[in-house]
C-alpha positions, 0 to 999 in steps of 0.5 A, spaced: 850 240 362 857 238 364 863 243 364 867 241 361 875 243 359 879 241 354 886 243 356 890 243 350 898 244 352 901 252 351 904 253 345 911 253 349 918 250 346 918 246 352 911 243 349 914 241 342 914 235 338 920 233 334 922 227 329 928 225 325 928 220 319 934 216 316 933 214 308 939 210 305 938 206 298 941 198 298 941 195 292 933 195 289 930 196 296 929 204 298 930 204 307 928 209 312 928 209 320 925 215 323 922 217 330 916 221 332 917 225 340 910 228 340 902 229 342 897 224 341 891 227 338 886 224 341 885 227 348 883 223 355 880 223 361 884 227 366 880 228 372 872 229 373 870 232 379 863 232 382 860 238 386 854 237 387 851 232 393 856 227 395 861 230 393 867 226 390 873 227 385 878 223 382 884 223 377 885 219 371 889 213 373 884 211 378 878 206 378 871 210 374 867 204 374 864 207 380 865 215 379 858 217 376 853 212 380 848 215 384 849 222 381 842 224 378 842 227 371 838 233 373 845 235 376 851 235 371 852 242 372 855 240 378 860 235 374 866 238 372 870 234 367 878 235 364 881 232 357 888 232 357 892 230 351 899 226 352 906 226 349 907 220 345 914 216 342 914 213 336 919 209 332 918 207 325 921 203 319 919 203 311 921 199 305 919 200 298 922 196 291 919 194 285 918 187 283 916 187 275 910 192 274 908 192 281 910 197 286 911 194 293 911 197 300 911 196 308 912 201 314 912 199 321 909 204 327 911 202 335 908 207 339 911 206 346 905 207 352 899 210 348 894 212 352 888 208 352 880 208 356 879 201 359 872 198 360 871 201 367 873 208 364 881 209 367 887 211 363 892 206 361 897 206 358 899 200 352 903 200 347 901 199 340 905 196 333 901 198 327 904 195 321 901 196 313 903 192 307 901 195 299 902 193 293 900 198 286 900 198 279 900 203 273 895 198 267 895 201 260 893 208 259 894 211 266 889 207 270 892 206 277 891 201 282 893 200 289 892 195 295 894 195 303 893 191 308 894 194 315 894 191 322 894 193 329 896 189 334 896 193 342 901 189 346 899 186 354 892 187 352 885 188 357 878 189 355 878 197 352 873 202 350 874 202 343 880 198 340 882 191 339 887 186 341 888 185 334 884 190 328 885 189 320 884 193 315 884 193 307 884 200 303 885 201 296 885 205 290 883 206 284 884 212 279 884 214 271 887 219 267 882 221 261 882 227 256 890 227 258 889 228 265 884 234 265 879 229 268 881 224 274 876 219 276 878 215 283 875 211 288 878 210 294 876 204 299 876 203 306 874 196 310 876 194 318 875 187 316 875 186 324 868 190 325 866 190 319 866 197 318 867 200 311 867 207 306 867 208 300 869 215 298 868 216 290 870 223 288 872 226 280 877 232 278 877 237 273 883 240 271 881 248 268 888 250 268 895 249 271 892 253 277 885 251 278 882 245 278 874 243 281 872 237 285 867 233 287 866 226 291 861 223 297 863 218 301 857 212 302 859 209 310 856 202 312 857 196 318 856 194 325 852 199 328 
């Protein structure tokens, strides 16, 4: 089989990530700025290299539509491949207030020069806007509700391995309190209404005690294949 090498950064305190958030209140509405300087979780391609016959290397800014042509399965051992992972910053803005019985909110991301894999497998790198809007509300007897809507929306766009110009998304919850909040029932809910992809994930809570508490829950997934 391939090597294959994920090289996470040393825990160094020049690899460090750092944020600051600003919150201020105005009239009814709750505001906050913040910034993120960190790494991305999910690593890239930062080089493969093949040593086998016909041999060929190459970084991850360069064209890979090419790179594995003509290499026979049999000989992957030869193929040796590097994930890196990148920094990322990103910018952020939240709003919270209440209108009547309804509880309402919006949080905006900026990531600036997220890495992405195109079509032909190179790195590129995009920046990417994901914003969410959600509303939630307390009925009756401790029966909660909640909905949100989310976008992301990848800026200067080419055709990519997995991510669209545009994705959208509901998520929702729900949740009730019963026997005086020793036993919660709550189901959370997700749809990426781009793809059609979605979960379903109902779980329940015991409250033995102030200390422990038992829960359980499954998740039923479904969509394109």
């Amino acid at each position: 089989s391939a090597q294959v090498r994920n090289e996470k950064p040393p825990r160094t305190f020049e690899n460090s990530g750092f944020g600051i958030r600003i919150l201020r209140t105005i009239g009814k509405f709750d505001l906050g700025l913040s910034y993120l300087y960190t790494y991305n979780t999910l690593p890239t391609v930062d080089s493969a290299l093949f040593k086998g016959d016909g041999f060929r290397s190459i970084s991850s800014m360069e064209d890979f539509s090419g790179f594995f042509q003509g290499i026979n399965p049999a000989s992957l051992k030869d193929l040796d491949i590097t994930y890196r992972y990148r920094r990322m910053n990103v910018w952020g803005a939240e709003m919270e207030t209440t209108w009547r019985s309804l509880g309402i909110r919006a949080e905006l991301a900026y990531f600036h020069k997220l890495s992405f894999a195109n079509q032909q497998g190179s790195l590129v790198e995009k920046d990417l806007f994901h914003y969410v809007i959600g509303v939630d509300r307390t009925w009756g007897e401790n029966l909660y509700t909640n909905l949100q809507f989310s976008q992301q929306i990848v800026a200067d766009y080419e055709e990519l391995f997995w991510q669209k110009k545009i994705t959208n998304a509901l998520t929702g919850t729900i949740r009730k309190e019963l026997i005086l909040g020793f036993l919660i029932p709550e189901i959370y809910f997700y749809w990426n209404t781009t793809d059609g992809d979605y979960y379903i994930n109902p779980f329940i809570t015991y409250k033995y005690s102030d200390h422990i508490s038992l829960m359980g829950g499954a998740y039923f997934l479904g969509g394109s294949r």
